[in-house]
N, C-alpha and C positions, 0 to 999 in steps of 0.2 A: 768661413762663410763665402761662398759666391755671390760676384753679381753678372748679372745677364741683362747687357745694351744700359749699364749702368745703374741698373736696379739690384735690390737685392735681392737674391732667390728665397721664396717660403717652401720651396721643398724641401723634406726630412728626410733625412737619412733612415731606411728601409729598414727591420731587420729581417735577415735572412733565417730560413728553415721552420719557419712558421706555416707554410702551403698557405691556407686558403684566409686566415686571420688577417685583421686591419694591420698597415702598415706604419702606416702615420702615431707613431708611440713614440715616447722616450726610452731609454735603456733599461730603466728601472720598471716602467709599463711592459716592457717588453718579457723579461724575466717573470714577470709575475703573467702575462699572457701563456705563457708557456707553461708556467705552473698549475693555472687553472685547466689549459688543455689537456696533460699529462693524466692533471688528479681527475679531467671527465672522463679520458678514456679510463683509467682504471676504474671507475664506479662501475663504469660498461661491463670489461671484464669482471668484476667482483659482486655487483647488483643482482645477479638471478640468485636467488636463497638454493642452494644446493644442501639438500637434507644429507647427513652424515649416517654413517650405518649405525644403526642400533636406533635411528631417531623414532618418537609416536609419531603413528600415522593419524591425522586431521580427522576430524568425523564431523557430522551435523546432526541433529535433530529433530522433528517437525514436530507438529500440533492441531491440532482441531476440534471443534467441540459443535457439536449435536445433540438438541435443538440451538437453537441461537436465542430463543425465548423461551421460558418454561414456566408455569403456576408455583406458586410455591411451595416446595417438599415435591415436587415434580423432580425426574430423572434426568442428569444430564450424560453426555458420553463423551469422554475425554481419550483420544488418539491419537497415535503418532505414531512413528520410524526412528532408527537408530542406522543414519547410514556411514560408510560401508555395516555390513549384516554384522551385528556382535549380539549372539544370539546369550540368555540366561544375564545380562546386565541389571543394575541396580540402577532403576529410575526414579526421581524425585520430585513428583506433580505438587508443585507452588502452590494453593488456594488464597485466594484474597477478599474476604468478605465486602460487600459493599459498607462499612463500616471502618473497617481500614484494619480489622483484625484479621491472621489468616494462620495457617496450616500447612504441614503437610503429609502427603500420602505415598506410599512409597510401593512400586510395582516391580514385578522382572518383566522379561523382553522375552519374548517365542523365540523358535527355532530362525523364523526367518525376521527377528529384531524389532515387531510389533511388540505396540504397548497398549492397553487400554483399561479405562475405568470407568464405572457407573457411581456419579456422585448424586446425593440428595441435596439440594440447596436449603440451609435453614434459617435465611435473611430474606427478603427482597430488595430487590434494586439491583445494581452493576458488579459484576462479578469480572477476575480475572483468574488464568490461570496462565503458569507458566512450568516446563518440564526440562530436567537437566538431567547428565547422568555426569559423574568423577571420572569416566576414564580409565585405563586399568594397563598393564606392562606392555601392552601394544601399541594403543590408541588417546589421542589426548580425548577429554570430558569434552563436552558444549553443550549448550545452551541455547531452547527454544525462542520462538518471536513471542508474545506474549498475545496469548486468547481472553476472550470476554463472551459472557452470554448476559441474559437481563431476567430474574425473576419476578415476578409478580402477583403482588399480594391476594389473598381470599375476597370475598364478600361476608358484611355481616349474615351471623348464624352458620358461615359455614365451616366445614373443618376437612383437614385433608392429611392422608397420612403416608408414608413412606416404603418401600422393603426393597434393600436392594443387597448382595453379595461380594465378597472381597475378591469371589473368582467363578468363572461361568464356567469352569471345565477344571475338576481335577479326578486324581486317582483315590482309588476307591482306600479307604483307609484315611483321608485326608479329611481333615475337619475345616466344616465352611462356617464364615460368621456373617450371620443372618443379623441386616440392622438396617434401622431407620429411622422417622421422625413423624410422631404427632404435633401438629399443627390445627387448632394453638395450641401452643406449651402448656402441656401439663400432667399430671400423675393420672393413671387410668390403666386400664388393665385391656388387654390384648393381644388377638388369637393371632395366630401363627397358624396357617394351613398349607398344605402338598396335597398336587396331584403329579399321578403318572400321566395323565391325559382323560382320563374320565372324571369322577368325582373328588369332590374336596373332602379332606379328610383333613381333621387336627394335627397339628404336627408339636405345640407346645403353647404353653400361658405362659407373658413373660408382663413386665410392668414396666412401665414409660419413667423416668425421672422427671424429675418438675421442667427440667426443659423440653419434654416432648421424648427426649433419646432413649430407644431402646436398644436391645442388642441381646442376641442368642447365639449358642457354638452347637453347628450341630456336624455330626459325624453319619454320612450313609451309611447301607449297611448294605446297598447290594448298588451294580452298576445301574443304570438307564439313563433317559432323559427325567428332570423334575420340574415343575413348576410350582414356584412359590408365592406368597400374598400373604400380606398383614391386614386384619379387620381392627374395625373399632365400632363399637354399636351407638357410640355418641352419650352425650346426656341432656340434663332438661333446658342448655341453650343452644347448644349444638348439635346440628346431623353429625349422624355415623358416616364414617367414610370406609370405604378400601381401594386399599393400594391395587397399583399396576401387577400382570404378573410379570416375572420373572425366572428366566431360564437357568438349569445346571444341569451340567450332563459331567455325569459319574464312569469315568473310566480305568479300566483294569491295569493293573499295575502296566507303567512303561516300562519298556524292552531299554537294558545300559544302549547306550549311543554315544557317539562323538561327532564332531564336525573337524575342518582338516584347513590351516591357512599358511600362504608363503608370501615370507615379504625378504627384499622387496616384490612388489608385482611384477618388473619389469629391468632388464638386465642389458647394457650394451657392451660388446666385444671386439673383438679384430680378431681375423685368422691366426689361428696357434694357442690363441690366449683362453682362459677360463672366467668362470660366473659362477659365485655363488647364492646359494638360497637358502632360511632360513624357514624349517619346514614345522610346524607348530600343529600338533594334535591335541586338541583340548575334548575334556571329558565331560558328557551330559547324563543322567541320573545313575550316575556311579557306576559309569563305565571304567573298565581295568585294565580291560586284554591288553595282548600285545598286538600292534596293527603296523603291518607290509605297506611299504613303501614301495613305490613304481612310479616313472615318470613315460612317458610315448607325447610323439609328435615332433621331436626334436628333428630338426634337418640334418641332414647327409654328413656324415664328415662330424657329425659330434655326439658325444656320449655321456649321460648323467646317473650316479655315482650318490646313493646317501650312506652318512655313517651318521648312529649307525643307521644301519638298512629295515630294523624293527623300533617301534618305540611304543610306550606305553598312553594312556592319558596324561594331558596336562604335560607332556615332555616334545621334546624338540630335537631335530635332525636336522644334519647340514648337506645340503644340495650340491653337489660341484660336477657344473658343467663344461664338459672337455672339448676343444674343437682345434681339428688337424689347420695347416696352411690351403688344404683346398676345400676348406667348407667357404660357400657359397653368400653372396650379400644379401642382404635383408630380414625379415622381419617375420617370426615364428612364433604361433603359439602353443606353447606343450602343457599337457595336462600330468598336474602332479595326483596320487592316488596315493589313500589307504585304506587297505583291505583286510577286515575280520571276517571269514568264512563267506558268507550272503552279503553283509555291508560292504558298501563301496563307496567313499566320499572324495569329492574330488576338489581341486581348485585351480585355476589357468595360470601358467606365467609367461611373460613373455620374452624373448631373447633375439635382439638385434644385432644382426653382426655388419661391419662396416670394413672399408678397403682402405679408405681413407679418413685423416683429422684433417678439421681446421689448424692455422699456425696459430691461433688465439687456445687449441686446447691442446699444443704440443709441448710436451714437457722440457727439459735440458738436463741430460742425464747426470747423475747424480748428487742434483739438487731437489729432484724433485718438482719446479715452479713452472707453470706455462711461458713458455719466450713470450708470447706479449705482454704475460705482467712484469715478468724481467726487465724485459725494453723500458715500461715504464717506470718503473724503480729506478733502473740506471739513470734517465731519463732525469729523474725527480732528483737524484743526486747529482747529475750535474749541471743544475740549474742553481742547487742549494749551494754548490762552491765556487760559482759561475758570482753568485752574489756576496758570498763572502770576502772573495777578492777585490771586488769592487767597491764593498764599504771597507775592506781593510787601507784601499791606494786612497 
C-alpha cells in the first residue's frame, strides 16, 4: 500500500492486456473479465448459423382467401405459394369450423408452386384456415399465417345450394368429383347440369344426405371448356335454389417433363481452387428420358465438369467447377441446363471468386480451425490455468 503526502492511495492496481475493459477490478474480476471477453468474441466468431452441406433449404408458405365474406354454402377460394418454387408438393389446407370442429383438405402445387381451392362453407359464422406442406429431401415444411373469412346465415324460407370441384383443369381421362351442400340440411333430390357454353343439359341425378352433402365422380370424355351447376326446385317451405357456375377445362394428355435444381445456389472460391454443385433433375408426369447437362456463363479461366454428364428423372449430378490462378475476382452467374431434344430447363448458380480472406476465416494448416477461434481457445485456456494456480497458491 502507498501513501501519497501521507494519505493513502485508493488507486488499484491495473490489470494489463485487457485494451479497452474497466481497470478498477480485482484479480479474480479480472480473470473472469477476460473470460467473458474471450467467450464474446467467440460467439462472434461462431454465431452466424453456417448451413453444412447436405443441409434443407428453408421455405415459406402464403395464404389467402377470397371473398372475406360469403352466404352460406357460398364459394370460398383458398391460395397460396410455396417459396422457393417446389413444383408437384403435397399441401395440407387446415379448415376450422366456427364451431371449433375442422378438417382437412389436401391439394398439389403447379409447376410454378401455386396452390388453390374452392371450398363450400357449411356452418355460419368465423372461419379459419391454415396451409402447410412436410417438406421433402431438399427442403424443410412450413407453415402458413392463419386466414379467416365470415359466413352468413339465410333468411327464413330461403334455401341455397352448392357445386364446386376437387380440380378446375385436368387431363382428359381423369375423373373430377363434383360436390356440394344443400342448405338447409336435408334429403332431396338434385340435378346436376353441363354446359359447353350454350345450353344446359343433364349431366346426372344424385341425392343430398340428411346433412345437405352430396357428391358425384364424373369422368369427361372429350377435352373443352365445361361449366357446371347444381339445382334444386325446392319444396312446400322452401324456394328452389341454384348454385353458382363453375369452370373445368379438360385437357389432352400432358407431354412427360421435368424441372432441373442446384444446390447449393451459390459457391465462394479462390484462384486455383474448385466448387462444387449438386445438380438434381426431378421428374414431372412420368418423365424418363435421359437429360444433357450443360453449364455457360462461367468466367475466364474456369471450367465446369458433371458426372455423370447425363441423368435421368429424379437423379442427380455433381457439378465441379475448376478455376486456374488467373481467373479473375468477383461475382458470376452461370446457367446450369438440361436438355431432352426441344426441352430446355434451366436454373442460375452463382460463383464468387475472392483474392483474399479475412484472418477471422483463415484456417491453421493441419488443424483445420480459423486462427481467430484458435487465438480464442488458447486464450480461454490460459485464463483457465491462469486461475487454477491461483486457487491452488
Amino acid at each position: 500500500m502507498k501513501f501519497i503526502n501521507g494519505a493513502k492511495s485508493t488507486q488499484k492496481k491495473e490489470c494489463a492486456g485487457i485494451g479497452s475493459m474497466p481497470m478498477a477490478l480485482k484479480k479474480r474480476d479480472c480473470y473472469r473479465g477476460i473470460t467473458l471477453y474471450l467467450t464474446f468474441m467467440l460467439m462472434i466468431v461462431c454465431g452466424s448459423p453456417i448451413m453444412p452441406v447436405g443441409a434443407l433449404q428453408p421455405t415459406t408458405i402464403s395464404i389467402s382467401v377470397s371473398p372475406s365474406s360469403v352466404n352460406l354454402s357460398g364459394t370460398v377460394a383458398v391460395s397460396g405459394v410455396i417459396t422457393p418454387e417446389v413444383p408437384g408438393a403435397q399441401v395440407s389446407l387446415s379448415y376450422t369450423r366456427p364451431d371449433g370442429t375442422g378438417f382437412i383438405r389436401t391439394l398439389t402445387t403447379s409447376l410454378l408452386s401455386t396452390f388453390a381451392d374452392a371450398y363450400a362453407p357449411d356452418m355460419a359464422g368465423n372461419w379459419t384456415v391454415v396451409a402447410s406442406w412436410s417438406g421433402n429431401d431438399q427442403y424443410t415444411g412450413a407453415t402458413s399465417s392463419i386466414a379467416s373469412f365470415m359466413t352468413v346465415g339465410l333468411p327464413p324460407g330461403a334455401s341455397d345450394i352448392t357445386c364446386v370441384t376437387d380440380f378446375s383443369s385436368v387431363i382428359l381421362g381423369q375423373s373430377i368429383s363434383v360436390s356440394g351442400r344443400l342448405v338447409p340440411a336435408r334429403q332431396a333430390a338434385i340435378t346436376l347440369e353441363l354446359s359447353t357454353g350454350g345450353s344446359w343439359s343433364q349431366l346426372a341425378n344424385v341425392t343430398s344426405a340428411p346433412d345437405g352433402a352430396y357428391q358425384y365422380l364424373w369422368t369427361p370424355k372429350s377435352t373443352g371448356s365445361y361449366l357446371l351447376r347444381a339445382r334444386w326446385p325446392g319444396d312446400s317451405s322452401h324456394t328452389g335454389a341454384t348454385s353458382s357456375q363453375v369452370s373445368v377445362i379438360v385437357h389432352s394428355q400432358h407431354a412427360p417433363d421435368f424441372s432441373i435444381s442446384a444446390e447449393p445456389s451459390s459457391q465462394k472460391i479462390k484462384p486455383g481452387e474448385t466448387a462444387t454443385f449438386t445438380v438434381t433433375i426431378t421428374s414431372l408426369y412420368g418423365f424418363s428420358s435421359s437429360v444433357a447437362l450443360s453449364i455457360s456463363g462461367l468466367p475466364a479461366n474456369a471450367v465446369g465438369s458433371f458426372n455423370p454428364s447425363s441423368v435421368s428423372g429424379n437423379e442427380t449430378s455433381i457439378l465441379t467447377i475448376s478455376s486456374t490462378s488467373s481467373i479473375a475476382q468477383g461475382t458470376s452467374a452461370a446457367t446450369v441446363s438440361g436438355t431432352v431434344g426441344e426441352q430446355v430447363r434451366s436454373v442460375t448458380i452463382s460463383l464468387e471468386v475472392t483474392t483474399s480472406e479475412s484472418t477471422s476465416s483463415r484456417t491453421v494448416p493441419f488443424i483445420g480451425v480459423p486462427e481467430t477461434l484458435l487465438a480464442i481457445l488458447v486464450g480461454l485456456f490460459m485464463v483457465s490455468r491462469m486461475r487454477r494456480r491461483q486457487q491452488g497458491s
